[in-house]
Structure formats: C-alpha cells, structure tokens
C-alpha positions in Angstrom: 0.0 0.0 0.0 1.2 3.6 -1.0 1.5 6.2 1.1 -1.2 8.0 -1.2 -3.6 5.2 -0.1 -2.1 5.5 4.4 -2.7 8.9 4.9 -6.0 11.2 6.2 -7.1 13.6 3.5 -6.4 17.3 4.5 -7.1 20.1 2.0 -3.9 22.5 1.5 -5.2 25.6 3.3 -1.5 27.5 3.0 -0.2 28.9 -0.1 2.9 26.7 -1.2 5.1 24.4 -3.0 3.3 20.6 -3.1 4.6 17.9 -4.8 0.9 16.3 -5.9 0.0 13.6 -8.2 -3.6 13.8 -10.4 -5.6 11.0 -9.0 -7.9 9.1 -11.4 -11.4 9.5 -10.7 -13.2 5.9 -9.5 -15.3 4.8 -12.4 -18.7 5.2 -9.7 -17.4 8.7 -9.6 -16.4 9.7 -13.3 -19.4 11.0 -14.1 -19.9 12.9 -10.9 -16.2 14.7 -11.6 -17.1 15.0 -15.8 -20.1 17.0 -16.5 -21.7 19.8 -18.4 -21.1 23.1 -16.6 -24.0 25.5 -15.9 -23.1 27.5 -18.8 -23.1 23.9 -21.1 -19.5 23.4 -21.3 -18.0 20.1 -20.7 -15.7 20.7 -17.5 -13.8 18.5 -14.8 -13.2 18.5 -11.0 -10.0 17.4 -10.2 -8.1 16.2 -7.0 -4.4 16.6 -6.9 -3.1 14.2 -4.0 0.4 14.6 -2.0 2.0 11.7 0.2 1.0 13.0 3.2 -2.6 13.6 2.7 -2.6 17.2 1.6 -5.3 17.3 -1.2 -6.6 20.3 -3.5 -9.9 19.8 -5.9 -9.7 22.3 -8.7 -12.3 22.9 -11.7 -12.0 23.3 -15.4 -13.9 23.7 -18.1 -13.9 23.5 -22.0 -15.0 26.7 -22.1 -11.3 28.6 -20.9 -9.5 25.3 -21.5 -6.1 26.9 -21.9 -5.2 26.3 -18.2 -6.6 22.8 -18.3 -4.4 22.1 -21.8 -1.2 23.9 -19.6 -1.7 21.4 -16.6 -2.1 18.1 -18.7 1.2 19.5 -20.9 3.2 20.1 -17.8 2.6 16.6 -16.1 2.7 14.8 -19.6 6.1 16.7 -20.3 5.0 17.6 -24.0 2.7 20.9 -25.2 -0.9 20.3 -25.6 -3.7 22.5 -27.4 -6.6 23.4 -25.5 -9.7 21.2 -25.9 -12.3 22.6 -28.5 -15.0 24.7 -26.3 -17.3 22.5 -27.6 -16.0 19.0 -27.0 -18.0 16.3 -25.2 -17.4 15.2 -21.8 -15.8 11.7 -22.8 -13.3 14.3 -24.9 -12.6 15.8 -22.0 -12.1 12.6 -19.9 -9.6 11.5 -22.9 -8.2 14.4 -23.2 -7.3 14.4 -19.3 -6.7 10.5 -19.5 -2.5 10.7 -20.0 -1.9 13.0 -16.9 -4.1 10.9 -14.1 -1.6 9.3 -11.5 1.1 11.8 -12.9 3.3 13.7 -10.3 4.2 17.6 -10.4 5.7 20.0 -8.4 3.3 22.6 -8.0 3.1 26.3 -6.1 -0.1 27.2 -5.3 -1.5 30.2 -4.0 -4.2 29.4 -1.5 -7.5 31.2 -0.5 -10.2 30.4 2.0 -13.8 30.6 0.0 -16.4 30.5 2.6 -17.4 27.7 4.2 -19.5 24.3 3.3 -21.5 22.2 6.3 -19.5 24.1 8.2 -16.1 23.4 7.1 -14.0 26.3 5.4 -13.6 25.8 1.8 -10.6 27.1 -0.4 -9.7 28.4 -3.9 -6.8 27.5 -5.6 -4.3 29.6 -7.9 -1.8 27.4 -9.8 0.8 29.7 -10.3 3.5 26.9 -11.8 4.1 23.6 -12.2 7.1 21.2 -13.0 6.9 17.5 -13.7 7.8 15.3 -10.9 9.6 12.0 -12.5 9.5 9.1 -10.0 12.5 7.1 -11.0 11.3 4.0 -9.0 8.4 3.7 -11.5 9.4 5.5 -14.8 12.3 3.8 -15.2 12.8 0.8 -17.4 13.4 -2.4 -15.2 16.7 -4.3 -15.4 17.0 -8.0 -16.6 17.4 -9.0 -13.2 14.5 -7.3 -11.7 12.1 -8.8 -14.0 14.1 -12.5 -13.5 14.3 -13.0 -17.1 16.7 -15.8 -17.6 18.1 -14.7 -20.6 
C-alpha cells in the first residue's frame, strides 16, 4: 500500500510548494467529476493528492480550457492545445486521461472561499508547475529485476 492510499485527507489551506499527483477518478465517480457546466461546457473537478494527505480539488472547463491544456502538458512533459469549447465530456475525460496518476511540483497560492457544512472551503491559484519524475516507477526495469533468464 502507498502512502497516497495511508494517509487522512487534509485540504492544503497555506499557499505553497506541493509535490501532488492527479488522481484518477473511480469509475462510480467519473461522471460525478465530468459533467456539463451550468453554462453547457464540458468541465472537470480534479483532485491533486500529495504523500502526506494534503489534497486540492480544482475545476475546469472546455469553455477557458487553456489552463486545463497547460496542466495536462506540464505533467505529460510535452505541449498540448486546449480542448475545442465544444467538446463532449468523454473528450474531456480523454483528453485528461494521459496525466491521471502523474506527479508535479506545483506552487499554489491558496484562498479560503467561505465555508460548506461548516467546514472552510478554499480556492486554488496554480501559479507553476514542474513535472515530478519518479525514477522508481518511470524507469525501465533491469534483466534482473524482471528474473528473465536470458
């Protein structure tokens, strides 16, 4: 078990530098996360996980999707155009789809939003990001490692 999966959720209330991976939404939950926006756009919530439980949901939309296409081309490591306003939300799933369980360095600006059943919500300003390689589990794995005989 990861330390992703060990440790209590806690939302990042201070502004900051997090290292935080893009977790894939469940499949009971894809649909709650991918949906049309009030304005008809297809748009995404996303929740950006660190190793010691700090968490951050952030919402984007087809609509403005040029900071959407800068976060997938940042944790893919390649440029991305931004998805067409009017793509469909299974675009918009695809189009995320290469990034989920990538890692990034990322500073944040953080600022309490009101409150929600009585808990203080937060708003979240992405003010840079830098991928985050994890040589454990990008790297190729060596003859012996795998135990091929050959």
């Amino acid at each position: 078990m990861s330390n992703y999966e060990k440790s209590p959720l806690v939302n990042i209330t201070k502004s900051g530098t997090y290292k935080l991976k893009l977790i894939r939404p469940k499949a009971e939950k894809m649909e709650e996360r991918f949906k049309k926006n009030k304005s008809g756009f297809a748009s995404c919530r996303l929740f950006f996980l660190a190793e010691d439980g700090h968490c951050m949901t952030k919402n984007y939309s087809a609509e403005f999707g040029k900071g959407l296409a800068m976060l997938i081309g940042k944790l893919t490591g390649g440029y991305v155009e931004a998805p067409a306003q009017d793509c469909t939300i299974q675009q918009l799933i695809d189009f995320c789809e290469p990034a989920f369980g990538k890692k990034g360095v990322f500073e944040i600006e953080a600022n309490q939003n009101g409150e929600w059943n009585g808990r203080p919500q937060y708003n979240y300003a992405v003010k840079k990001i830098a991928p985050l390689v994890d040589v454990k589990t990008e790297s190729a794995p060596s003859d012996e490692e795998e135990g091929i005989p050959f």
